[in-house]
N, C-alpha and C positions, 0 to 999 in steps of 0.2 A: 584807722580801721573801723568800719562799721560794725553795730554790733551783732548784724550776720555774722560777719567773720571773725568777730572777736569768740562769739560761741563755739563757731566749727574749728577755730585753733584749741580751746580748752576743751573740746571732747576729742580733737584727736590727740591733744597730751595725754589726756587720760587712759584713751585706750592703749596706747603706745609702753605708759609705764607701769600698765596692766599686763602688758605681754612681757616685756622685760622682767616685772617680779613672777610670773609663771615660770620663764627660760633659767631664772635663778633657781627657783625653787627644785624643777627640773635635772638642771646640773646638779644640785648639791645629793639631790635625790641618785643621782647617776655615781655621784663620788663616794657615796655609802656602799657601796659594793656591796656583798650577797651578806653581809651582815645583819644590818636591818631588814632585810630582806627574809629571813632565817627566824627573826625574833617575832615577825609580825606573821608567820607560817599559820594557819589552821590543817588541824587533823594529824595524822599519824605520820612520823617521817618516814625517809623512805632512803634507806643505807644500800649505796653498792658495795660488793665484796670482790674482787678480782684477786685470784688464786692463780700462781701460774703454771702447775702441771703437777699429775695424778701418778704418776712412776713412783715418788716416795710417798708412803702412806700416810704419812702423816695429815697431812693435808685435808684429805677427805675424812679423816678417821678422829682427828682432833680439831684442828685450827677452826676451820667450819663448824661444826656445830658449837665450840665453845664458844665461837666470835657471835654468831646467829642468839645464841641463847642468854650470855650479856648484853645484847644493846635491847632485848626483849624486857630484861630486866629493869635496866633503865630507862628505855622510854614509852615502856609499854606495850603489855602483849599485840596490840594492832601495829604497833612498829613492825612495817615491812624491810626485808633484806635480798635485795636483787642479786644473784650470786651465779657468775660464770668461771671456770677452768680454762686457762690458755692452752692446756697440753705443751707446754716450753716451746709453745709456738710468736713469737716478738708482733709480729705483725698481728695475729690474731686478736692477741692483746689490746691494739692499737683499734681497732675495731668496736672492741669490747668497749672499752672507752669510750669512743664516741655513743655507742647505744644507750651507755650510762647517763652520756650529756642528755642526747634525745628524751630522755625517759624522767631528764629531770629529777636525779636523787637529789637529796640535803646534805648526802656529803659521799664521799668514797672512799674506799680504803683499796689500795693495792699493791700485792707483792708481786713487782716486777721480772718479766721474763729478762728483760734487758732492761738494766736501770739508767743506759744512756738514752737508747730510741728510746723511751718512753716520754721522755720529757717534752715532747711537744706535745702528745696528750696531754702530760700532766698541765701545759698551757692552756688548755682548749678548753680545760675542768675550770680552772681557776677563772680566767676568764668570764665563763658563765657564771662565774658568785659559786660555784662548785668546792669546797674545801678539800684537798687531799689528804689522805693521813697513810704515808709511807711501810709497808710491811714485814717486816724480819729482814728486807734488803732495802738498801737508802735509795731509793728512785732521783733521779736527777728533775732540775723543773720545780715548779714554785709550791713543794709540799707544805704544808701547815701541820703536820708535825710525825713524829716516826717511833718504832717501836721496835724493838730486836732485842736478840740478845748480845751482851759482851765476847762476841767475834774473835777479835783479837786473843783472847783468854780461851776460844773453843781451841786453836789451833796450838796455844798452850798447853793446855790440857791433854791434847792429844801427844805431842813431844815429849812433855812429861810422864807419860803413861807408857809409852813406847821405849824410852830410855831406861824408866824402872826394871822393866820386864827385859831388856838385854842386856843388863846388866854387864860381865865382863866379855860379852858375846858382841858387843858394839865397837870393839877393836879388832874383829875376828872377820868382817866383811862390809860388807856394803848395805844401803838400802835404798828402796826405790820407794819416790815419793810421788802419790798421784793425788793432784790436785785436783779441783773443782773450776768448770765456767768459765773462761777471763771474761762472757758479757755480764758476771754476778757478780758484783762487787766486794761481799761477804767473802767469795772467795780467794781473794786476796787476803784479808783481815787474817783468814784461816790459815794461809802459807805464811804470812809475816810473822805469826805467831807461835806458828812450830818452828821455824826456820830460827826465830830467836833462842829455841830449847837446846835445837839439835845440831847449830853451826858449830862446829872444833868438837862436837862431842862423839860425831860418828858421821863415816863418809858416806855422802849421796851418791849414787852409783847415776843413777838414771830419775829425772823428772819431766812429771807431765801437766799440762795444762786440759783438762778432760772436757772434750767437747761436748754441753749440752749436758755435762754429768751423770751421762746416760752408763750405767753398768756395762754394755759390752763394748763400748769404746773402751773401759775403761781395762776391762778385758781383754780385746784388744792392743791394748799399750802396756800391758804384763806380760804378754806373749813375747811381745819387742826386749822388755828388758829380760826375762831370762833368757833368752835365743842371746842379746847382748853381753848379757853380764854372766852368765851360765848359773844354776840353781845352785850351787856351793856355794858362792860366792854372796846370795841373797839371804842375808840376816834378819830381814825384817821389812814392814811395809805401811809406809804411812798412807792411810786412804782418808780422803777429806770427809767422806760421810761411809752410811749404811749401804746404798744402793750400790755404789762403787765397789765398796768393799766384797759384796757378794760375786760380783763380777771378776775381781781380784781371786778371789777363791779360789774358784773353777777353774782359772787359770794354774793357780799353783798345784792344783790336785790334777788338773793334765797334765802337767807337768812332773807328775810322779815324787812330790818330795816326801820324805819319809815321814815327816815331824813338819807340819804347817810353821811356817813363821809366823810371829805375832802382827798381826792385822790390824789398825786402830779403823775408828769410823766416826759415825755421829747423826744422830738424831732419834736412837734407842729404838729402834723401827721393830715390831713384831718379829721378820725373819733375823734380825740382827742380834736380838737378844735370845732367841734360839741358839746360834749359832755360838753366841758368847756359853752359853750352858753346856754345849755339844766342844766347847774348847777350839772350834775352826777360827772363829774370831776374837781375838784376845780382850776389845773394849768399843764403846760406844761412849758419845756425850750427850747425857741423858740433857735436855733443854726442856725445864716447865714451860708446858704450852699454855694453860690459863693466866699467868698472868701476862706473859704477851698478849694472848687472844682478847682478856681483861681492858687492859690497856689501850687496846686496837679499838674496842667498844667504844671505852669511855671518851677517848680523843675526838672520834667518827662523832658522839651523839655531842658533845659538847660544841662543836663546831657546829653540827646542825641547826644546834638549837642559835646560833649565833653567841657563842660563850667562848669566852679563852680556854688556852691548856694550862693556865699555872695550877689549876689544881690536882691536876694528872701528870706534866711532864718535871722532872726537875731536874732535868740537865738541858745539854745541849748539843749537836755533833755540829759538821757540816759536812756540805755534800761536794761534787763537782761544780756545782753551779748556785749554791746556797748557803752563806753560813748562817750560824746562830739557830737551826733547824730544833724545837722543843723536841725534847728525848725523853723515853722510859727505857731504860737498858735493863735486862733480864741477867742474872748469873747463873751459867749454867757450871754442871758436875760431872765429873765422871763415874763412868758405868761399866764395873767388870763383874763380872758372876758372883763375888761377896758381897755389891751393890745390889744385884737383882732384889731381894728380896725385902727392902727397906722403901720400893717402889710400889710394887705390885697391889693391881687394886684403890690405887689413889686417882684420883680425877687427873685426864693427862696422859694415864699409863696404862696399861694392858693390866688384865685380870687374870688371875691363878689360869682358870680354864682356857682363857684362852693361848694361853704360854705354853702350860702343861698338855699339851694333846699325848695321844696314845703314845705317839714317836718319841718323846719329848719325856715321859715319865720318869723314865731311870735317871735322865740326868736333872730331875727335879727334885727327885726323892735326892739324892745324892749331893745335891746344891742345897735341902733342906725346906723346900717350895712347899709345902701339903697346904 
C-alpha cells in the first residue's frame, strides 16, 4: 500500500472511531433517562397537578392549594404548578395528560379518575423522562411513587363506628351498604375493610357498587333498597363517603322515617359535618389532607429535581401492574359530633364560621362550638 493510501485508511479509521465514540456517548446518554436530565434542568420547575373531579369538596377546597403551596415551599416561590380538574371524566384525564407531556413538566402528580385506563398515560409521562407520583388512588402504569391514605382501615373505621352506634339494634334488621366506584380502586380497600368489621356481626340486606360516586346514583339505589327491603327493616346504612351519604339522606327522609338511621361517610366535607351536628348523619372519616398533600409535594419536587423518594416514602404497596411502588400512607380518624371540635380551625379543616352559619348555631352552641 502506498503511502497515499496508507493515509486515507488511517483518517478514515479515525473518523469512523470518532463516530462510534459519539453513537456511545449518545446511547448512554439516552440510557439516563429523564434523571440526569432533571439534575442538569435550569430555572424554575414546573409540577403538573391532575385532580379528578370537583363534586367532593375537598379537592378544590384543600388538596389544591395545600399541594400548590408545599412544592412553593420547596422549590421555590417561581416553582410553577400546572393544575387541571377531570370533573370524573377518564378520558378527559387522558388528555390532560398528554397537555402535561406537551408542556413539558419535571414531574406530575395525579389522582386518577380511573386507575386502570390511566396507565397508558401514565406510560407516555414516563416515557418522556416524565416522573409520576400516584395520588390518594394507586394509578396503574409505571408511577415512581404514591401517597394515600390507609384505605383499608377508612372502611374499618367506618364498620367499627357503625356497629358501635347499633348496638343491640344490629340483630333487629338489616343494612344497606353503598359503596364507592369499581373504576377507584380505594374503593374497594373501603368495602374490604368494613366488610371485615361487619360480616357475622349484622345482616346486609342490599349492596351497591355506586356509579361514578355521584350522590344521586347513590340516591338512587336507596330508593331500590327501601322499596326492596321496606323502611322497617333498614337499621342502618353504610355510605363509603360524604357525597353519597347526602344523597342517601334525602332518600331516607322521602321516605318518611321517623328516626334517620345511622349513616357513616368519609371525607369530613363542610355539608357533612353539618349534618353530623344536625344528628342526619351519624359520622365521617376525617383524612389529614396536608400531610398527603405534603407528601404529594415533596415526592413530585424530589423527582423533579432528579433525587430519590427514600427520604419521603417509607413503605411500599403494589399496584395491578407494579410492585414495590415507594409509599407515604396517611392514618386517618373518625369523626362524629364529639370529634368536631378537636378539629375545627386547624390547617385541613373548616373554621368555626364557616361550620357555624345562622342555621347551624343552635346545634353548635349545643355541640359546644363558640
Amino acid at each position: 500500500m502506498n503511502s497515499h493510501l496508507r493515509r486515507a485508511a488511517v483518517a478514515a479509521a479515525a473518523v469512523s472511531m470518532a463516530a462510534a465514540l459519539a453513537a456511545c456517548g449518545s446511547a448512554k446518554e439516552a440510557g439516563d433517562g429523564g434523571e440526569k436530565k432533571k439534575q442538569d434542568k435550569k430555572g424554575p420547575l414546573t409540577i403538573g397537578l391532575l385532580l379528578p373531579e370537583n363534586q367532593t369538596a375537598r379537592y378544590e377546597r384543600f388538596d389544591k392549594p395545600l399541594i400548590e403551596k408545599k412544592i412553593k415551599e420547596l422549590a421555590g416561590a417561581d416553582a410553577v404548578v400546572l393544575y387541571e380538574n377531570a370533573k370524573q371524566d377518564a378520558s378527559v384525564q387522558q388528555q390532560q395528560v398528554d397537555t402535561m407531556i406537551t408542556k413539558k413538566v419535571d414531574a406530575l402528580i395525579v389522582d386518577a379518575v380511573d386507575a386502570k385506563s390511566i396507565a397508558s398515560s401514565v406510560k407516555k409521562a414516563a416515557d418522556k423522562g416524565i416522573p409520576v407520583v400516584a395520588y390518594d388512588r394507586l394509578a396503574e402504569g409505571p408511577v415512581k411513587a404514591y401517597t394515600s391514605v390507609d384505605n383499608e382501615r377508612v372502611g374499618k373505621i367506618q364498620g367499627e363506628s357503625l356497629l358501635k352506634e347499633l348496638g343491640d339494634n344490629a340483630s333487629k334488621g338489616q343494612i344497606v351498604m353503598m359503596n364507592g366506584a369499581i373504576t377507584d380502586p380505594n374503593a374497594k380497600m373501603y368495602k374490604d375493610g368494613a366488610h371485615s368489621v361487619l360480616d357475622g356481626k349484622v345482616k346486609v340486606g342490599k349492596e351497591y357498587d355506586t356509579k361514578e360516586w355521584k350522590p344521586e346514583n347513590a340516591n338512587e339505589n336507596m330508593k331500590g333498597a327501601i322499596s326492596s327491603l321496606g323502611k322497617d327493616e333498614i337499621v342502618g346504612v353504610y355510605s363509603a363517603n360524604d357525597g353519597m351519604a347526602g344523597g342517601i339522606i334525602t332518600a331516607l327522609k322521602s321516605a318518611g322515617f321517623d328516626k334517620l338511621p345511622p349513616v357513616t361517610g368519609q371525607d369530613a366535607e363542610l355539608s357533612a359535618v353539618q349534618r353530623i351536628l344536625s344528628d342526619e348523619q351519624f359520622m365521617s372519616v376525617y383524612k389529614p389532607y396536608k400531610p398527603e398533600a405534603d407528601a404529594a409535594a415533596e415526592l413530585a419536587v424530589a423527582l423533579a429535581q432528579g433525587k430519590g423518594t427514600d427520604a419521603v416514602a417509607k413503605s411500599t404497596v403494589d399496584s395491578g401492574t407494579q410492585k414495590k411502588i415507594p409509599a407515604v400512607i396517611v392514618t386517618p380518624f373518625a369523626l362524629t359530633k364529639a370529634d368536631i371540635g378537636q378539629y375545627v380551625g386547624k390547617e385541613g379543616f373548616f373554621t368555626l364560621n364557616e361550620i357555624c352559619t345562622e342555621k347551624y348555631k343552635a346545634q353548635c352552641d349545643q355541640a359546644g362550638l363558640k
